[in-house]
N, C-alpha and C positions, 0 to 999 in steps of 0.2 A: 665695330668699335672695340677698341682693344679697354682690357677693363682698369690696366692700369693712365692713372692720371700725368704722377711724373715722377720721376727719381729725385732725390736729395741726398748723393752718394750713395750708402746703402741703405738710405731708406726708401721704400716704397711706398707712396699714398696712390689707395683705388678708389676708385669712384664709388664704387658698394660704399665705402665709409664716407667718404665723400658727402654723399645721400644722405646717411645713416644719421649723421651730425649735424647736417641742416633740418634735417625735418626736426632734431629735437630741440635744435632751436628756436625754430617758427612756433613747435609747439609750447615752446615755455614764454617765449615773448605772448604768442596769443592767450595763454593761459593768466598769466600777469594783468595782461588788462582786463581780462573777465574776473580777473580777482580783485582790483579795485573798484569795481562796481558794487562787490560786497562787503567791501568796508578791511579786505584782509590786507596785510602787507606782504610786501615783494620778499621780505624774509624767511616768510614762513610758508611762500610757494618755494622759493629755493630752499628751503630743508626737504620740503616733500619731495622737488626735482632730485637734489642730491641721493636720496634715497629710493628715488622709484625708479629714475634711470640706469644705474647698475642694475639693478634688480630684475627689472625689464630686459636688459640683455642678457641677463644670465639665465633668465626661463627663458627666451626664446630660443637660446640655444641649446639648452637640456631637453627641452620638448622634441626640437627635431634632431636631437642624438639619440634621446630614448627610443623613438620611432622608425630609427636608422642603425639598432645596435650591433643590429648583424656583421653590418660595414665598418661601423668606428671601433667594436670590442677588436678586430682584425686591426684598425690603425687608430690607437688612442693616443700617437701623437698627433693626430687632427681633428681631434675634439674641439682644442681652446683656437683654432684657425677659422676666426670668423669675419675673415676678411675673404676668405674663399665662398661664401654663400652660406647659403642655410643657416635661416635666423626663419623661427613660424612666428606670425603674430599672436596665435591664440597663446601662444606657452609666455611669450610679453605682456600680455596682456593681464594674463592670470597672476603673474608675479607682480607684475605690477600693482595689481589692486592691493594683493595683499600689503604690499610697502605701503599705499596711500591709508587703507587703514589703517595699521600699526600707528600710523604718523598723526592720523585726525582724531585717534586715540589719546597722543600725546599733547597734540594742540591742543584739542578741545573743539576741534572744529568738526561739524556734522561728516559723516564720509559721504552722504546723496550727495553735500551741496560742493565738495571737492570733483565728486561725479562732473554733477554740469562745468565746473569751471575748466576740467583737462579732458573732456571728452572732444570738444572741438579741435582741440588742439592734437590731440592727438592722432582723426581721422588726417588733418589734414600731414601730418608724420609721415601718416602710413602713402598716403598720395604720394607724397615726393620718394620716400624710400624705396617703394615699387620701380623706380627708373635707375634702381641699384640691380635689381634682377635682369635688366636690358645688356646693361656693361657684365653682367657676369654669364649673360644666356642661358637665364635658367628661368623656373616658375612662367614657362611658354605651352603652347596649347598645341593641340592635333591640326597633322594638314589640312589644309582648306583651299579651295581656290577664289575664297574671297576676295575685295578687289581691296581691302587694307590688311591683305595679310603680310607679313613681315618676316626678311629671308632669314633663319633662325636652323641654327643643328643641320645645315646643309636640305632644308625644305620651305617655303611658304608653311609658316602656321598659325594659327591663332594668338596673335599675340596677349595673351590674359592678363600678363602684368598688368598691358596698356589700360586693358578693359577697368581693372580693379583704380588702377590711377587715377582715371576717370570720375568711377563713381562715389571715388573718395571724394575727390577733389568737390561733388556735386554736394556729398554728404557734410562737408564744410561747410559751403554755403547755405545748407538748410539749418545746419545745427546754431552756427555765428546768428543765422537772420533771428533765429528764434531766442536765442538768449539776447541780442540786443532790444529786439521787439516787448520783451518779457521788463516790467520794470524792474526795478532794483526792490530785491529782497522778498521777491513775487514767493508764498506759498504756495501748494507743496516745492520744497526743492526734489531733484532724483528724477525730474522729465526730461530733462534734456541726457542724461544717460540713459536712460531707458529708449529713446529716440534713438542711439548712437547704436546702442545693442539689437534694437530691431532693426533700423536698416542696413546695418554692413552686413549683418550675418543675412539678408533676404541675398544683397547684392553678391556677397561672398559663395552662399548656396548654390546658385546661379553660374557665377564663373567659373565654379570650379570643375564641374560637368567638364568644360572644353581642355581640361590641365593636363599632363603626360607624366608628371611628377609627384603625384597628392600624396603624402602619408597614410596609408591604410591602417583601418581598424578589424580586423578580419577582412570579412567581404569588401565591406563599406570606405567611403572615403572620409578620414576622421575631420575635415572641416566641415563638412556635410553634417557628422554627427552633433558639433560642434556649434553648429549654425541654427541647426534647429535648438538644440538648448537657447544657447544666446537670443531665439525669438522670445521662446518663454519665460527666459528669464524678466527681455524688457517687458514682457506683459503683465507679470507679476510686479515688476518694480512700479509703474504706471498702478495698479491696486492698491499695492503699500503706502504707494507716496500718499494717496487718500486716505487712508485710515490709521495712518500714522503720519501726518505732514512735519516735517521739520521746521525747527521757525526760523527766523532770521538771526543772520550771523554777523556784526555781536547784536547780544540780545538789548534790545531797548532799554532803556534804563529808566524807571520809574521814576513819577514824575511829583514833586510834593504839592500836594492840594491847597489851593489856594485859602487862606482864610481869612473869614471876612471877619 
């Protein structure tokens, strides 16, 4: 599959972007409707989107320039070229939180209960954007003679994109079932992020074993390192949420006592 989509004279649209821009669509329209369930408006998700979307892209791509400097300090006109590949999640990820906090800071709105509202939406991001690594033949796995293994860099190999697509796409549907199942304005908020955190990063753990491409950390392969954090963190968040529950967002408004 060639990775460009089509020409528009000298412009060039790829599928990697292609991807990149529907998943964050999906995730902001599904973030939108988990955000009127809590009473927030569609305004004040699009200022957090406005803000956490750049933000998000510009760590994932520092993450995997930092991790790659050998390569880019040699060509740092290919730094800002991220239509060529190389975007990590964890470094989106990271920056993004930060944006969303700044931002729940300025609302006024809890950062857990922002958690649950764009953690669905976000898994399911990452599911579609994963079939941007396909068109550009990268983030694929060691030979195999499996019977879905997929012809990739001149061999059958694991295709791991697929695998993470997958388990995203699986991790949606548990995160969605659980926050629609959940009623509105259920305390603690911060479980359904902490759910997001524990199972991508088990699923992620996992895949990346079979990768040809990982980010090293010394020895180690840094989403590995990464992934075990991210367990602990959701385990940690899952405690907090307890002994610190967030209340509901907006807060109830006191009610004047009847008198007789």
């Amino acid at each position: 599959m060639s990775a460009i989509a089509f020409t528009i004279g000298p412009l060039t649209i790829r599928w990697y972007g292609i991807l990149i821009v529907s998943g964050i669509i999906m995730a902001v329209f599904t973030s939108w409707r988990l955000a009127q369930r809590q009473g927030i408006s569609f305004d004040s998700l699009l200022d957090l989107a406005l803000a956490a979307v750049p933000l998000g892209v510009i760590g994932a791509r520092l993450y995997y320039v930092i991790f790659n400097w050998s390569y880019y300090s040699a060509h740092p006109s290919l730094i800002p070229a991220i239509w060529h590949g190389g975007m990590a999640i964890h470094g989106s990820i990271l920056a993004g939180a930060l944006a969303v906090f700044l931002m729940s800071r300025r609302q006024g709105i809890p950062f857990r209960l922002w958690g649950d509202i764009i953690t669905p939406g976000l898994i399911l991001a990452q599911s579609i954007g994963r079939w941007g690594n396909f068109f550009n033949q990268e983030a694929y796995g060691y030979e195999t003679t499996l019977p879905w293994a997929m012809y990739i860099d001149g061999a059958y190999r694991h295709p791991t994109f697929l695998y993470e697509s997958l388990w995203d796409a699986l991790g949606f549907c548990l995160l969605l079932a659980l926050s629609l199942r959940r009623p509105r304005r259920l305390q603690p908020t911060g479980d359904i992020a902490a759910c997001y955190l524990i199972y991508y990063s088990c699923g992620r753990f996992c895949i990346e074993h079979f990768r040809t491409d990982s980010l090293m950390l010394g020895p180690l392969q840094m989403a590995q390192v990464i992934s075990i954090i991210g367990v602990a963190l959701g385990l940690l968040l899952f405690w907090y949420n307890r002994r610190r529950p967030t209340p509901p967002y907006p807060a109830p408004k006191s009610q004047p006592k009847n008198r007789r």
